[in-house]
C-alpha positions as CSV (number, residue, x, y, z in Angstrom):
1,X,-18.4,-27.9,5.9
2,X,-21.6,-27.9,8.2
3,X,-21.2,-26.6,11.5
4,X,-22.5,-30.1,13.2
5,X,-19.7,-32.0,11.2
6,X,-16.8,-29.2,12.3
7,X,-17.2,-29.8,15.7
8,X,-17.8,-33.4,15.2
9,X,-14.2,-33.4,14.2
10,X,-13.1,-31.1,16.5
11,X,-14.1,-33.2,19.5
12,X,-12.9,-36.0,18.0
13,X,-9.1,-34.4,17.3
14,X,-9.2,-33.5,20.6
15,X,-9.2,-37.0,22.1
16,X,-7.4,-37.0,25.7
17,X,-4.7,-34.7,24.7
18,X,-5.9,-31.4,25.0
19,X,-7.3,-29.0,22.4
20,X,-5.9,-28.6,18.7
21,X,-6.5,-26.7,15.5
22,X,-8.1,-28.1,12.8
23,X,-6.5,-27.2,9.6
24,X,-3.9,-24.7,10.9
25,X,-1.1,-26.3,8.9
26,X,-3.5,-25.4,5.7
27,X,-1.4,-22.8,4.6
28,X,-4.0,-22.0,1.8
29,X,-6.9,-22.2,4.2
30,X,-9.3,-24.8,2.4
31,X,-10.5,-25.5,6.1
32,X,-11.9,-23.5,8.7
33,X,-10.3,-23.6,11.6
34,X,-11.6,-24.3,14.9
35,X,-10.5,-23.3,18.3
36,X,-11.0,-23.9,21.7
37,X,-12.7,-26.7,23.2
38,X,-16.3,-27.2,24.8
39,X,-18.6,-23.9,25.1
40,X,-15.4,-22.5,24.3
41,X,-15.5,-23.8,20.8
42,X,-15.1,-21.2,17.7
43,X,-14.6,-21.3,14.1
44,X,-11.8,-18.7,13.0
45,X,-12.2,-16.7,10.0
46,X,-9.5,-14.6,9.6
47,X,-9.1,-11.2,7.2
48,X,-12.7,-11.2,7.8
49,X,-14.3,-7.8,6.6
50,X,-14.7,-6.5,3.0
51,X,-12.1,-4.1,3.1
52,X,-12.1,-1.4,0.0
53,X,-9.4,-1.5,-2.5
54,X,-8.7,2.2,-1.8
55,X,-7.6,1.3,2.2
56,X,-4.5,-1.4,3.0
57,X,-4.4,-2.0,6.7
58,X,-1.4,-0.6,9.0
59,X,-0.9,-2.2,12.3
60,X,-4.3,-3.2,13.7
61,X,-5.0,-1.8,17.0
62,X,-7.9,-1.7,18.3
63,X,-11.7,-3.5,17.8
64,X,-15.3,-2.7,19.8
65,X,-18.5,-3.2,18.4
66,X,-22.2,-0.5,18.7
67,X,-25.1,-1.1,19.4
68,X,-26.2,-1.7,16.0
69,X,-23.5,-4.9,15.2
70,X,-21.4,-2.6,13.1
71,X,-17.4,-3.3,13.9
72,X,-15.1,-1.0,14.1
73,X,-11.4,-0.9,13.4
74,X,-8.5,1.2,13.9
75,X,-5.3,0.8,12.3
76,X,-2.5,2.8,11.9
77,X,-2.6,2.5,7.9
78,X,0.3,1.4,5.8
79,X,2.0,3.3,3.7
80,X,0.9,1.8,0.5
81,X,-2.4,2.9,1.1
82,X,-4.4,5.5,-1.0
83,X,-6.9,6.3,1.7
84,X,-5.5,7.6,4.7
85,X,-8.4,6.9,6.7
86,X,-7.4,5.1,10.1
87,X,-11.1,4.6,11.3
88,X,-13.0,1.1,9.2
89,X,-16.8,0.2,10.0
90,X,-18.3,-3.2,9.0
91,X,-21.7,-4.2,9.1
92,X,-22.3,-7.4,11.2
93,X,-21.7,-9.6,8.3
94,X,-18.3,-7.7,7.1
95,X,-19.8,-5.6,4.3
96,X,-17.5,-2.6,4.6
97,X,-19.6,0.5,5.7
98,X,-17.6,4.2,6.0
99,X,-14.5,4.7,7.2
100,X,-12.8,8.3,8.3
101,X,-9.8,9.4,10.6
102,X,-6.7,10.6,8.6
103,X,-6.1,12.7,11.2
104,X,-5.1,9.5,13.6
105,X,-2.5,7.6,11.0
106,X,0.3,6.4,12.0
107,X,-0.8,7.1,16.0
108,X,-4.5,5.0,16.2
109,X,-4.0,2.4,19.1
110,X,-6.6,2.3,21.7
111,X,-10.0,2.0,21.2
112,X,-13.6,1.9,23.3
113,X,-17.1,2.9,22.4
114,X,-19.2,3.9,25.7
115,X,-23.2,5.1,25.6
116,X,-24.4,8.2,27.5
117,X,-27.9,8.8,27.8
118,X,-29.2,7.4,24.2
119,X,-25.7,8.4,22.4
120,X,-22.6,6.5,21.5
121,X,-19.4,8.0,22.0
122,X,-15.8,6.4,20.9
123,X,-12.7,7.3,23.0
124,X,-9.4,7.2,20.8
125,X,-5.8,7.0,22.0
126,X,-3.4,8.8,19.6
127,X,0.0,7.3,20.7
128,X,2.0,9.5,17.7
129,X,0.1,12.8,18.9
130,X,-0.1,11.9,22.7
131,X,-3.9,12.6,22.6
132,X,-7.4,11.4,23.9
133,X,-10.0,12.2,21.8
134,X,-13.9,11.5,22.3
135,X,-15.8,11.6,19.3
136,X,-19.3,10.8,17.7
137,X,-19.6,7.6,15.9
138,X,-18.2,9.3,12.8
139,X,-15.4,10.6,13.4
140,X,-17.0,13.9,14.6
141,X,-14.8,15.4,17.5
142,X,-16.2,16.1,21.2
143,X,-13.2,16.9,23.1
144,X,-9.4,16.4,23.2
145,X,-7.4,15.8,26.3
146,X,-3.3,16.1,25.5
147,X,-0.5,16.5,27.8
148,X,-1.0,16.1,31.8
149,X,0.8,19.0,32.6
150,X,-2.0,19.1,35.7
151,X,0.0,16.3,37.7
152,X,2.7,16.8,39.7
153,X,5.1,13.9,37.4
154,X,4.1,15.3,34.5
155,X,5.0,19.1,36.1
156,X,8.3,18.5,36.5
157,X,11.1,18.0,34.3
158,X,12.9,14.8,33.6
159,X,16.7,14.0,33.7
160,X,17.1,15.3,30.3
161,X,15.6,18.6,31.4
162,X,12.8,17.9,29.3
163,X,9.0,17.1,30.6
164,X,8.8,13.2,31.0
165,X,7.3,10.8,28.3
166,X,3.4,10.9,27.5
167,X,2.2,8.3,25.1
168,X,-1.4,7.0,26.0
169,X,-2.0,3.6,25.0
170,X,-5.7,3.0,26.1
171,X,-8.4,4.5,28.4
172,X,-11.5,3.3,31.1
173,X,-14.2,4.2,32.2
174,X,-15.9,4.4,35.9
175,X,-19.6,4.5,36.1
176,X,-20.0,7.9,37.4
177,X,-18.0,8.7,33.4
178,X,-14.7,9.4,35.4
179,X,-11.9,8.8,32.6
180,X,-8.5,6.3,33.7
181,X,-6.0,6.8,30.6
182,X,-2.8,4.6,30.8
183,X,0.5,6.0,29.5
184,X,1.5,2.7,28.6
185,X,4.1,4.0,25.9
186,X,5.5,7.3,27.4
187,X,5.8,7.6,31.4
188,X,3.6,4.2,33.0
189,X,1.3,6.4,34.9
190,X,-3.0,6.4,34.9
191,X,-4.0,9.8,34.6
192,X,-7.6,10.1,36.2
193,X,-10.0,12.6,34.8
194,X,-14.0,13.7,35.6
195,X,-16.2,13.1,32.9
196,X,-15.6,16.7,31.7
197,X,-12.3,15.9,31.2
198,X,-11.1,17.8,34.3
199,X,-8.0,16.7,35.9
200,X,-8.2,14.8,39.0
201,X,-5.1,12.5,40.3
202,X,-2.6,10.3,39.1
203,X,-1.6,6.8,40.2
204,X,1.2,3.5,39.2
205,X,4.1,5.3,38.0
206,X,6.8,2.6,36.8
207,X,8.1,-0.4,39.0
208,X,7.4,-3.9,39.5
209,X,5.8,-3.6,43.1
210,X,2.2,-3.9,43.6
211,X,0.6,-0.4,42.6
212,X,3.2,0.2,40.2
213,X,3.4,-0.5,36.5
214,X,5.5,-1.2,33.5
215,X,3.7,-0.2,30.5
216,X,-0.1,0.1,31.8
217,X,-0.8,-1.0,28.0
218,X,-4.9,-1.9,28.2
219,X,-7.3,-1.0,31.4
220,X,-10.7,-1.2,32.0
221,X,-13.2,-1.0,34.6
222,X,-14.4,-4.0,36.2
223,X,-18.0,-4.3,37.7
224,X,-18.9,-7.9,38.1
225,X,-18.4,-7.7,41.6
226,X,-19.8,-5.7,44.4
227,X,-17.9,-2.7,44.0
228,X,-16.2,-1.6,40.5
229,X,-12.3,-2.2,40.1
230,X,-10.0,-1.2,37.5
231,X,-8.0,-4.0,36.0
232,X,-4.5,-3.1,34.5
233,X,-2.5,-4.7,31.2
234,X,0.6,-4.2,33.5
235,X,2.3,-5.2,30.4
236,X,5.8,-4.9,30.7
237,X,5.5,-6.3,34.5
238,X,4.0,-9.7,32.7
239,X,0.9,-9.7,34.5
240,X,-2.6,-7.9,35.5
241,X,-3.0,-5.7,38.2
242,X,-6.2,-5.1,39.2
243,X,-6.5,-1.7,41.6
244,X,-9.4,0.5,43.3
245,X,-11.0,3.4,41.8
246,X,-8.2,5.9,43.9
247,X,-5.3,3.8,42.3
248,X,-4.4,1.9,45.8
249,X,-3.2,-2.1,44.6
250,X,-5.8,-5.1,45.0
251,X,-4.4,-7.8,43.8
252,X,-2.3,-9.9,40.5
253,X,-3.6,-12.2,38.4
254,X,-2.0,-14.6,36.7
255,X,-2.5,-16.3,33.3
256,X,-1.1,-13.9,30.7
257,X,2.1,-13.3,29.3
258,X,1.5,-9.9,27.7
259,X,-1.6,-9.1,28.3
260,X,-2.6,-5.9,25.9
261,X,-6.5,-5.0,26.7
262,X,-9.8,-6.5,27.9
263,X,-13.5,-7.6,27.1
264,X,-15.7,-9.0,29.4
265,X,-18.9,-10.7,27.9
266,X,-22.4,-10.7,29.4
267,X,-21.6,-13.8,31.5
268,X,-18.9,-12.5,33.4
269,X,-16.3,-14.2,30.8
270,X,-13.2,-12.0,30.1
271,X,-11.0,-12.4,26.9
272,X,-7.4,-11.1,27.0
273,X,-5.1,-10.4,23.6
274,X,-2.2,-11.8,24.6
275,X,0.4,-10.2,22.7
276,X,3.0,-12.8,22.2
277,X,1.1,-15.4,20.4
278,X,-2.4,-16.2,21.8
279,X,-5.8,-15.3,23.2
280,X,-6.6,-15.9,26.9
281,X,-10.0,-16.4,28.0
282,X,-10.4,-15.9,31.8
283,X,-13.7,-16.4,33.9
284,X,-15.8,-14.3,36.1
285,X,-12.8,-15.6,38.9
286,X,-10.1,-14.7,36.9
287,X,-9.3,-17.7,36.6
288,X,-8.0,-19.4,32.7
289,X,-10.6,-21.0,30.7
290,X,-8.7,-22.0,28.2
291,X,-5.5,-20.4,25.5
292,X,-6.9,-19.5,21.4
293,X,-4.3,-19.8,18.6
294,X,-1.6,-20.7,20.9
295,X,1.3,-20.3,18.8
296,X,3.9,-18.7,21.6
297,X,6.0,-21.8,22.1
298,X,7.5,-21.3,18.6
299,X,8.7,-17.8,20.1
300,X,8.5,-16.0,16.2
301,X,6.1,-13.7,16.4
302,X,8.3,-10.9,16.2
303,X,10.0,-11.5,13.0
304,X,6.5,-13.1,12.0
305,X,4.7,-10.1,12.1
306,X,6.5,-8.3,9.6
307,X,5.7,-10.8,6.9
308,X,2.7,-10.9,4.2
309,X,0.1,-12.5,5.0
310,X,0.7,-15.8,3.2
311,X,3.5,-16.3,5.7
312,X,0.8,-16.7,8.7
313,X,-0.4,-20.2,9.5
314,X,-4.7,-20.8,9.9
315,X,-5.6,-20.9,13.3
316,X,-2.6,-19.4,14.7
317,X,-2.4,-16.0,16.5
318,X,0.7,-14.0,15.6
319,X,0.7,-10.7,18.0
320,X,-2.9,-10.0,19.4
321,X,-3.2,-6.5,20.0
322,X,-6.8,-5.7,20.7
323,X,-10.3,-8.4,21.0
324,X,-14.0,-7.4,21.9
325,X,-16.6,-9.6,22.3
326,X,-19.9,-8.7,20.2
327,X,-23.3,-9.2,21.5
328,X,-23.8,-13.2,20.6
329,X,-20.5,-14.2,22.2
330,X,-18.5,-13.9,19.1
331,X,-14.8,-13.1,19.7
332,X,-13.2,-10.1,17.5
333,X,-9.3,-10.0,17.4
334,X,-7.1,-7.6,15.8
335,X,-3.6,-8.3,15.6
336,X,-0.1,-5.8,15.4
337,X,0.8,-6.9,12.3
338,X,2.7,-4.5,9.8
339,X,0.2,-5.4,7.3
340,X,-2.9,-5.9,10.1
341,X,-4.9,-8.9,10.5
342,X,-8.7,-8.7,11.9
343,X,-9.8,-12.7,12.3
344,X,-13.6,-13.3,13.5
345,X,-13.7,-16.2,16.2
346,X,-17.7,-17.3,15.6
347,X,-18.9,-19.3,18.8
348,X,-20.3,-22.8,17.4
């Protein structure tokens, strides 16, 4: 199908009744399906990426893209698989490249590539070893931060006499390379750290009232306004949080169910892996552009995800765990899936 006719028909489905999905009932997926509506308009390829015979996903965590074009994806590798590898790179058009990162199986969740000087550097959160760990673009490691025995929570003992939970889910960071880490699995604390990895405070702690969190599950720093922010996947509160650089409360914003991480895109444009079902695209406001893949009315993604694949329906999002934009505007969304999904969203 040319890409002139695709939208054709998608403009034409969409009529005065909001957006749909063209083919998503197409179990075998004859037709590409296309989301969104406007400049918001993509065709959905999902299981993109040549994936090697020797590697069978695990959950699919996290997504970010280099400089180069080459996509990277961490998984948590299923057990079926003969390569143990947690760490895949694609070239810009999916031809697989290298992969590496036994060492992160069953633990690889967050992800987020960052250049210093002329160098890239990935930051990986290790939720089965409670670790942080900064390496080169292959896999090569630069340091490791593990428990926060530094802060005062972490210092003291819980009610079971042991120290309290530690499970870091995903990191930011701050322009001046200051590191934010959320424990969104163990404790729901941000752990703030120089760029040397030096301890510095910690903020949120669990709650529902404004500075405090319930599984700080994605984060990132935001600096499309005057001064840089972090925003918070206050996951388990059902909502973002968006705080200052010391950890004191801003403001919530609304839009997402359970929001899981964060992208922004050149023009201020912020998508949002919603886990239960769908993608949010937000503005430069905050403010919802539109939902992709919408599938959380049917309220089945959780038995859903633990079928094969030839259970999922075209154009439908199942549990979005982690999205990135690339450099054209193209969306990137891996999902937590026991057999892991990675679907390309091309902008048309």
């Amino acid at each position: 199908m040319k890409k002139s006719t695709s939208r054709r028909r998608f403009l034409f489905a969409v009529g005065g009744g909001g957006p749909v999905i063209l083919g998503a009932q197409d179990k075998a997926g004859s037709r590409t399906p296309v989301l969104g509506d406007g400049a918001h308009t993509y065709e959905v390829t999902h299981d993109w990426g040549e994936l090697p015979g020797n590697i069978k996903y695990g959950k699919t965590h996290g997504v970010c893209e280099d400089s180069q074009g080459r996509i990277y994806v961490h998984h948590t590798v299923n057990e079926a698989s003969e390569s143990s590898d947690s760490m895949v790179v694609f070239d810009a058009k999916g031809k697989f490249i290298k992969s590496w990162g036994r060492e992160f199986k069953g633990g690889a969740h967050g992800l987020h590539i960052r250049k210093e000087g002329s160098t890239e550097f990935l930051y990986l959160c290790d939720t089965k070893r409670a670790l942080v760990v900064k390496t080169t673009l292959d896999g090569e490691e630069v340091f490791t931060l593990g428990y926060p025995k530094e802060s005062k929570p972490y210092s003291r003992p819980g009610a079971d006499g042991k120290p309290i939970k530690y499970s870091p889910t995903n990191l930011a960071i701050a322009p001046n390379g200051d590191i934010y880490v959320g424990d969104g699995y163990g404790s729901s604390y941000i752990n703030q750290y120089n760029r040397k990895g030096e301890y510095i405070r910690t903020f949120g702690g669990p709650g529902k009232e404004a500075g405090q969190l319930d599984c700080p599950h994605g984060i990132i720093v935001d600096e499309r306004g005057a001064k840089p922010i972090l925003t918070v996947a206050d996951r388990g509160n059902h909502r973002i949080q968006n705080l200052t650089l010391d950890g004191e409360h801003i403001e919530f914003v609304g839009g997402t169910n359970m929001p899981c991480h964060f992208s922004f895109y050149k023009n201020g444009d912020v998508v949002v892996p919603d886990l239960a079902a769908r993608v949010t695209l937000l503005d430069r406001k905050n403010q919802v552009i539109l939902h992709l893949g919408d599938d959380s009315a049917a309220n089945t993604w959780k038995d859903l995800r633990k079928e094969p694949r030839d259970k999922f329906t075209p154009g439908k999002f199942i549990c979005p765990h982690g999205a990135c934009f690339d450099h054209a505007g193209n969306i990137f969304v891996v999902e937590w899936v026991e057999v892991g999904r990675v679907s390309k969203l091309r902008k048309v």
